[in-house]
N, C-alpha and C positions, 0 to 999 in steps of 0.2 A: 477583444471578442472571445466569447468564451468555446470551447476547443468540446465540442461533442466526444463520446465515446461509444461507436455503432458496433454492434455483435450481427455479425453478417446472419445467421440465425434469425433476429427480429426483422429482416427485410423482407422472408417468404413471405410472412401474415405481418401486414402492417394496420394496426388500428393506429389513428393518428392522434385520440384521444389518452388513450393507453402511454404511449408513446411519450406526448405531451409532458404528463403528469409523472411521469417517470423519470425524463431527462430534466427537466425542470424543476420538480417539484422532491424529484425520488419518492415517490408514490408510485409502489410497486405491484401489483396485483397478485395476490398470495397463492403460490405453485406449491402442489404436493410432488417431489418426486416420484414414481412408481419403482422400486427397489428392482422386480422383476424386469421393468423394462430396461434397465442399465445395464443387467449382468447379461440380457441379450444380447443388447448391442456391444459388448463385448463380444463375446464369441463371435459375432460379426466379423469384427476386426478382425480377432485373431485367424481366425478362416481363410481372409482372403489375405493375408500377410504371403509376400515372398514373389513367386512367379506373376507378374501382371494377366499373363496371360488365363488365370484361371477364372478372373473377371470377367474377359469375352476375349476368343481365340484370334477374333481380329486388332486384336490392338499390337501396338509395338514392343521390342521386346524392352523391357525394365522388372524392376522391385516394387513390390509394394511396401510402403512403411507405415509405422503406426507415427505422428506425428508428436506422441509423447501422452495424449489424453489430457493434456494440460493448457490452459489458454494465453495466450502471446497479444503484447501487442504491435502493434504497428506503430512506424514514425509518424509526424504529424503531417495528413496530408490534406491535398486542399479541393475542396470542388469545383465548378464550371464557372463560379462568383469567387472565387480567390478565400474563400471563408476554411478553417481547419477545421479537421476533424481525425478522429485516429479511431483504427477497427483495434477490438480487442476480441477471442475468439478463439475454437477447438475445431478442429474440420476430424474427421472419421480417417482418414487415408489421404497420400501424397505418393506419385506415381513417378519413381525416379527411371524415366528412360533412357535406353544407351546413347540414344543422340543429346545426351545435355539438359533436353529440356524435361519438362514435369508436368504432370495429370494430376488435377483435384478431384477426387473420389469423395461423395458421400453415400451413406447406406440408408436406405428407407424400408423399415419395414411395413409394407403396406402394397395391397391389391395392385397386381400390373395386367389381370388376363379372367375375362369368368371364364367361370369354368365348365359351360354348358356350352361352348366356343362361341356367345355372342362377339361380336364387334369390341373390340373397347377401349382403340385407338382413341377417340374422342376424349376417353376420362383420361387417359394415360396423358394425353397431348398436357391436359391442364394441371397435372400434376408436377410435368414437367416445367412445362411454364413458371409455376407457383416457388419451385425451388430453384432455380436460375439466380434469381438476384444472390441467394445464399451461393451460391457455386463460386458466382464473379469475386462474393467478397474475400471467401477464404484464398481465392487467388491472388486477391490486392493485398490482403493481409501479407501471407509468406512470401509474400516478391518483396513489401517493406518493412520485412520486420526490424522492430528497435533494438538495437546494440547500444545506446548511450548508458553508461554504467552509474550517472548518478540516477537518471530516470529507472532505472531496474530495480537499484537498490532503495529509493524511497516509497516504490510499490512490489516490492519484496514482503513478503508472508513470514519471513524471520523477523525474531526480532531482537536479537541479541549483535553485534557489532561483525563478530566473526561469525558468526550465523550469516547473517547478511551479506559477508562479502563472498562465502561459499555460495550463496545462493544465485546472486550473481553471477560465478565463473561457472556456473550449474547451469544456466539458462544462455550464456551467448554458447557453450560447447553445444549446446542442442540447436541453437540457431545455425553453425553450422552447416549441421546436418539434415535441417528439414525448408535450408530457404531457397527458394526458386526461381532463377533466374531467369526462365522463360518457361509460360504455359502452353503448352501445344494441345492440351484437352481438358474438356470438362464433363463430367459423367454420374451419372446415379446408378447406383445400384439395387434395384426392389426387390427385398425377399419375403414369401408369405407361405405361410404352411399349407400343404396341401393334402396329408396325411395321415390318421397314425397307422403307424409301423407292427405295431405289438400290442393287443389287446390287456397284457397282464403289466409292461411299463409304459408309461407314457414316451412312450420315444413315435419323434413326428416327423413328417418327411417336408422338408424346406424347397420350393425354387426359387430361383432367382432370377432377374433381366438384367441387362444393362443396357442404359439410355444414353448415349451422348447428349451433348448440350453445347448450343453454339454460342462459340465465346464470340462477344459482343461488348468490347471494354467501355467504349464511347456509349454507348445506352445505360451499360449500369453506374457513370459517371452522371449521364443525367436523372439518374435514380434517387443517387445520393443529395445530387442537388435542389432536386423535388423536396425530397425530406428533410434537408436542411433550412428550407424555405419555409416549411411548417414547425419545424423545432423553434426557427428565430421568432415567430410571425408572435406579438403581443397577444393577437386575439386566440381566445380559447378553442381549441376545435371542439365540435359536435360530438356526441356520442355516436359510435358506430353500429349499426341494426346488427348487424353479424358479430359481433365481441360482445361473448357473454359475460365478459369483465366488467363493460363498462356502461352495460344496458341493461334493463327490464322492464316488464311489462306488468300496466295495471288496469284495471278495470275494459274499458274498449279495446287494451293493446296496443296504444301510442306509446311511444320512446316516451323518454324522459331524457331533454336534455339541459345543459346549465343556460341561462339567459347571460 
């Protein structure tokens, strides 16, 4: 049976067609990075590195770590139908508390509050909602990450022999350091400009929220199992109305989908 490879990331927004054609097909729908937006979320990171507490004064006391920026994967694990599958994957922060356990932190930079003080609990709730499934995975991720050293080294980015075995004792030394043996929290962070500062430099004033997120292992178990039911499933799925990847519109405005 063939062994899926899920990026907890595709689980927020799941088009099933996208999806489909990608894991099966590797037909992948073509992403422009935004330069700009990387070197933000950098400083993101780098920001809330160190004190946990500068995230929100209520949490416990720990570290924040950077988890390296680089993607891990997981051993091969199995769903609610006994079928494999392994996360591969970058999460933003990992929240080394005094008591043992660990917090998965991601950063969203995106609206938490208008600013005219309407209400805006309701859009927050679904934001929250929407990156949940991502939270759980980077947690299943670093609770199993792979150590097997032939599996590291035949998807090792070296390619020369001793390349390769450096690279190797390069990524289980970080595994070390960034794997979690128990999650005690799951949280977002949303920062959005609220500001400028200085008429003459662009310097802008950021705030931030943080939202917890209730962990809920056994749901995003059946999440995964949802979506491995459609990865397996022969038949084609539909086009999605909301994935502007894999729909458009002609003449009246009906989809278009494959028969």
């Amino acid at each position: 049976m063939k062994t899926y490879v899920i990026s907890p990331s595709e689980l927020s927004y799941i088009c099933n067609r996208c999806a489909y054609l990608g894991k099966n097909y590797k037909l992948y729908p073509h992403r422009i990075a935004a330069g700009v937006t990387q070197t933000l979320d950098g400083m993101e990171k780098e920001y809330f590195l160190g004190d946990a507490k500068k995230i929100d004064k209520s949490l416990k006391n720990g570290d924040v770590i950077d988890p390296f920026n680089i993607s891990f994967f997981s051993k091969v694990l199995e769903d609610n139908k006994k079928r494999p599958f392994r996360l591969k994957g970058k999460g933003d922060a990992i929240i080394k508390f005094k008591d043992g356990s660990c917090g998965i932190i991601d950063y969203k930079t995106s609206k938490f509050r208008e600013k005219n003080g309407k209400d805006y609990k309701k859009e927050l709730g679904k934001k929250v909602l929407e990156y949940t499934p991502q939270l759980h995975g980077y947690s299943m991720l670093y609770s199993n990450l792979e150590t097997d050293e032939k599996f590291l080294a035949e998807n090792s980015r070296a390619t020369k022999s001793d390349s390769i075995k450096q690279s190797v004792r390069n990524t289980l030394s970080k595994i070390k350091t960034i794997a979690v043996k128990k999650t005690s929290l799951l949280g977002l962070v949303f920062i959005y400009p609220e500001k400028l500062l200085n008429e003459k430099n662009i310097i802008i004033d950021f705030s931030y929220k943080f939202e917890p997120v209730d962990y809920d292992i056994e749901s995003f178990k059946d999440l995964i199992t949802e979506y491995l039911d459609m990865l397996h499933n022969p038949k084609f799925p539909k086009a999605t109305k909301d994935c502007g990847n894999c729909s458009y519109l002609i003449g009246g405005g009906k989809l278009i989908n494959e028969k």
